[in-house]
C-alpha positions, 0 to 999 in steps of 0.5 A, spaced: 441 651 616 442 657 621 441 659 628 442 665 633 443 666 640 439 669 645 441 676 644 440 676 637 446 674 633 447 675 626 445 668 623 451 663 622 451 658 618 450 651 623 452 645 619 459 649 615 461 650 623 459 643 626 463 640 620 468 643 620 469 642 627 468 635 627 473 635 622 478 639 627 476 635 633 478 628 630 484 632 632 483 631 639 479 624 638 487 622 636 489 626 641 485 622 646 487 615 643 494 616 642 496 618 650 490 613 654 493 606 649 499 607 654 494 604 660 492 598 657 499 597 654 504 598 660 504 593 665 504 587 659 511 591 657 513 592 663 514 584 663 515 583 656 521 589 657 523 587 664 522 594 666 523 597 673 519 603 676 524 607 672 523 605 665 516 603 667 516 611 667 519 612 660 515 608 656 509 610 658 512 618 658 517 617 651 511 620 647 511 626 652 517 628 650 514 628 643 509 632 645 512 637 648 517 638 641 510 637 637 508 643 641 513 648 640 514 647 633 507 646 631 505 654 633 512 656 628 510 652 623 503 653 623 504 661 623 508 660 617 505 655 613 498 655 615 493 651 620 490 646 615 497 644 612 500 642 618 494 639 622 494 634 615 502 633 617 499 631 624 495 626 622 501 623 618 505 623 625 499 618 627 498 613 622 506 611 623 507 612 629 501 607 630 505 602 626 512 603 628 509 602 636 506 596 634 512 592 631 518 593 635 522 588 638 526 592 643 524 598 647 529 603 644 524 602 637 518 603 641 521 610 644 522 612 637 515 609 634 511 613 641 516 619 640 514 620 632 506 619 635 508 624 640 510 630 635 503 629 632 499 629 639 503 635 641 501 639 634 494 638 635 493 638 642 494 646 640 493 647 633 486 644 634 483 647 639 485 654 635 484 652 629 476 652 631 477 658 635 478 662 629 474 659 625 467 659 631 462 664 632 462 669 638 456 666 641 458 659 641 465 658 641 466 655 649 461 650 645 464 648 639 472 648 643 469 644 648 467 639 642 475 638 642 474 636 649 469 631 648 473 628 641 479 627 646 475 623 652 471 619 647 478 618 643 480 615 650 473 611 652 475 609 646 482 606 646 478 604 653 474 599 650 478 597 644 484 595 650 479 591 655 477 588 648 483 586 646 486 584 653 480 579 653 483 575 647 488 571 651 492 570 656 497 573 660 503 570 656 499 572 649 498 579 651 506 580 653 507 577 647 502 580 642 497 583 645 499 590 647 501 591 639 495 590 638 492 595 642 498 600 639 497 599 631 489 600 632 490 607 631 491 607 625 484 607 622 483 612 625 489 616 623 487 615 616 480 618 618 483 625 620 488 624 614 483 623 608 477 628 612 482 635 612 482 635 605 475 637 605 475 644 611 477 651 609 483 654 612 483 659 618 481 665 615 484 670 621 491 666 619 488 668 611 488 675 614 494 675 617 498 673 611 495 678 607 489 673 603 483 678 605 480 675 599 479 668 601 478 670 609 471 673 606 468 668 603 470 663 608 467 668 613 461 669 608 460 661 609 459 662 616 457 668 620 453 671 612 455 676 608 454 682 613 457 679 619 463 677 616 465 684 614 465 687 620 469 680 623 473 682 617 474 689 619 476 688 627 480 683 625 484 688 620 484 693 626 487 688 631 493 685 625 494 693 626 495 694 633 500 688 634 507 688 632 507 679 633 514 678 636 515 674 643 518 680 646 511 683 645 508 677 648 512 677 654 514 683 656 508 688 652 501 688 654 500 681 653 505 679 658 499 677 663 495 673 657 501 669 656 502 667 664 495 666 665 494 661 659 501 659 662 499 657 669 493 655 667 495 650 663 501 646 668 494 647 674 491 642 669 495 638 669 499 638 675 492 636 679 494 628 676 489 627 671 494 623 666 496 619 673 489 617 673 488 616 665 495 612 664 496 608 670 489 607 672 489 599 671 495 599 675 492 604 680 486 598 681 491 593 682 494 597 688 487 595 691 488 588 690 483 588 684 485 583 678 487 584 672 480 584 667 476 587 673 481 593 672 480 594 666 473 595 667 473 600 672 478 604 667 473 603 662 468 606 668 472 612 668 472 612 661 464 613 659 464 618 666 470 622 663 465 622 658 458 624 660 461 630 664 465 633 658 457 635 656 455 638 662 462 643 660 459 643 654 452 644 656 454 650 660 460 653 658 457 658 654 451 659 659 455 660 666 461 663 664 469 660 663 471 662 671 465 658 674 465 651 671 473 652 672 471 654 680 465 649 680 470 643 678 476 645 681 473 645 688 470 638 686 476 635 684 480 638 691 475 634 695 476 627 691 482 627 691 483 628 699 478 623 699 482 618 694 488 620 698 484 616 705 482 611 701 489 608 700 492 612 707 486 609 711 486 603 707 478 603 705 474 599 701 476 598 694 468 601 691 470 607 695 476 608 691 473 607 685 467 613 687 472 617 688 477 617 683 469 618 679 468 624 683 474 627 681 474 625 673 466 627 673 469 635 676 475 634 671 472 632 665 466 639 667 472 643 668 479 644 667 479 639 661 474 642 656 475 649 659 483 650 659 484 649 652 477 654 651 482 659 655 487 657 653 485 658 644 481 665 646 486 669 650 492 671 646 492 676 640 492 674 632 499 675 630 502 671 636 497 667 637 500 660 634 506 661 638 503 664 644 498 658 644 505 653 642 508 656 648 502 654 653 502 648 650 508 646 651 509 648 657 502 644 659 506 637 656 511 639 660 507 638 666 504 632 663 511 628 662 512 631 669 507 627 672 507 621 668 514 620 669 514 621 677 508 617 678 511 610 679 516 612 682 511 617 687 507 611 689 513 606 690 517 612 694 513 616 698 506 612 697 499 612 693 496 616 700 501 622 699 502 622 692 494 624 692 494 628 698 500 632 694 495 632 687 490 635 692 494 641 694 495 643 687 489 642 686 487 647 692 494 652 689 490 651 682 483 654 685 486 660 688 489 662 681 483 662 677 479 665 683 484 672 682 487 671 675 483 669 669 478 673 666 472 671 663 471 670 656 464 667 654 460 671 649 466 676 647 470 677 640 477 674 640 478 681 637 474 684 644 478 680 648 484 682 645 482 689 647 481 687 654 488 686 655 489 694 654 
């Protein structure tokens, strides 16, 4: 089976990309299921722990730190070791993770277990996404990365649903005992899924041109894009190795001194809007408004299946409209909403509107910055550096996100729910402004023309 876009693209080989995509999506599937169990978890260890906001704060962040560690060894290792090898190693981190997570009997054994999880997430929040990117036709590339997305919020409605099923299986006592182990040990299954499912991709075949292994690039290349096609990708690639010296002192101080700052930038804006608040405390957000405990975790679930349905409209148009459109489109949206949720709690309106507005903002986020971040994030920066580049901005996007999980709880009890949103909106508007005057537009172009445009 093949296929070609509206301007005539040599025919590329449909169900080799969509497998091998799928495959490296389970990434983010895993991605998504391993940060969001936290929601459902959280207040049940709260109690069984006896947790202030503080420690509240670390447990639901004690992955983070993982992540960032993930994130920042995983550009090295799969610069060195491959893209496959070390996405293989990730799913491994996951499947103990979840057993380690469901087992312990003192919070410090739960820190290790989320840690251990945390260092897969952070590997594959970047490696996945890249790994695609290299392997993706031009035409179709937003498309396929933003399948990454999709995987990462069906991970969460996912994990939604498993937790509310979960929570409905006794009561409040039984859930603080035993309950919220099984929400964490769930994910071994599909940590396995991804483990078995990597043995049956190729490697990435720009990885393969770097380490000097032409050969094997070509006929992976062959595979998808045809004979013809994957010669000339083969040579522009060549072109591009030549072009580049690949150390960090290139990266930040060379001509790609500004692809680093604004996959940098990009990436603490998307994170910096609150998103992570919403998805990890979202229970506890509905509670603040006087709902109860299973009708809490059916609006969390609400924003789950939202989350996901707008994923597609990303999908849908981030090859057709552009990166920079939907990144302006979703980033005015979710201004707007957070303001509005901001003045549901400053205003105390009813709880309904609470919920619309935190769906707005989810619907905007779930359009925009969530798939599209890391659609920027996997195209701007060139090959020889292109592990460590997307590791640096990886990195620094897990530090936002422990940066805003940590301080949540401790915002809302010192400053507020009303100013801590109105404080997610001002990022927002700072967020909107940086994309309007700093990031390029990508869509439809080689990562090997990108490259050229940082000249």
């Amino acid at each position: 089976m093949s296929s070609q876009d509206s301007n005539a693209e040599p025919a590329f080989n449909t169900t080799t990309v969509y497998y091998v995509t799928g495959v490296a999506a389970l990434g983010g599937l895993l991605f998504g299921y391993d940060t969001a169990v936290i929601s459902g978890a959280i207040g049940f260890l709260q109690t069984k722990f006896e947790l202030d906001a503080v420690m509240k704060g670390w447990a639901a962040s004690s992955a983070i730190i993982g992540c960032i560690f993930g994130a920042m060894l995983a550009g090295w290792t799969s610069d060195k070791f491959g893209r496959k090898k070390i996405l293989i190693l990730t799913a491994v981190l996951f499947g103990i993770s979840a057993i380690g997570s469901a087992i312990p009997m003192t919070l410090t054994q739960f820190v290790i277990a989320r840690f251990i999880g945390g260092l897969g997430v952070g590997a594959a929040s970047m490696l996945s996404p890249l790994y695609i990117t290299e392997l993706a036709p031009a035409s179709i590339r937003g498309r396929l990365v933003s399948l990454y997305q999709l995987a990462i919020v069906l991970g969460i409605l996912l994990i939604f649903f498993v937790n509310l099923l979960v929570q409905g299986l006794g009561d409040e006592t039984w859930n603080v005992e035993m309950g919220w182990r099984y929400m964490l040990g769930s994910e071994t299954i599909p940590a396995i899924l991804f483990f078995a499912a990597m043995f049956f991709v190729p490697e990435s075949p720009r990885w393969l041109v770097k380490e000097g292994r032409e050969d094997e690039a070509l006929g992976i290349l062959s595979t998808i894009n045809g004979p013809e096609k994957a010669k000339t990708i083969l040579n522009d690639v060549q072109e591009a190795l030549l072009e580049e010296k690949g150390t960090l002192k290139e990266l930040f101080s060379g001509r790609f001194k500004k692809a680093i700052l604004v996959g940098i930038i990009l990436a603490v804006f998307s994170q910096f809007q609150g998103i992570n608040a919403i998805m990890y405390y979202a229970p506890e957000i509905f509670k603040e408004v006087g709902a109860g405990t299973n009708s809490a975790f059916l609006q969390t679930v609400i924003i789950g299946v939202i989350n996901a349905i707008f994923t597609f409209v990303a999908i849908g148009f981030v090859d057709k409209v552009g990166r920079r459109t939907l990144l302006l489109g979703g980033g005015a949206g979710m201004a707007v909403s957070l303001f509005m949720v901001g003045s549901c709690f400053q205003f105390e309106w009813p709880g309904v509107l609470l919920l619309i507005f935190i769906l707005t903002y989810t619907a905007s986020f779930s359009a925009s910055f969530g798939p599209v971040t890391w659609v920027v994030m996997s195209e701007i920066f060139p090959l020889k550096m292109r592990g460590i580049a997307m590791s640096v901005a990886t990195f620094a996007l897990w530090v936002a996100v422990y940066i805003v999980t940590l301080l949540f709880p401790w915002l809302l009890k010192e400053f507020g729910a009303a100013n801590t949103f109105y404080t997610f909106f001002s990022m927002s508007v700072l967020a909107f402004i940086f994309v309007l005057m700093s990031v390029p537009e990508t869509k439809g172009k080689t990562l090997e023309e990108i490259e050229r445009h940082w000249h």
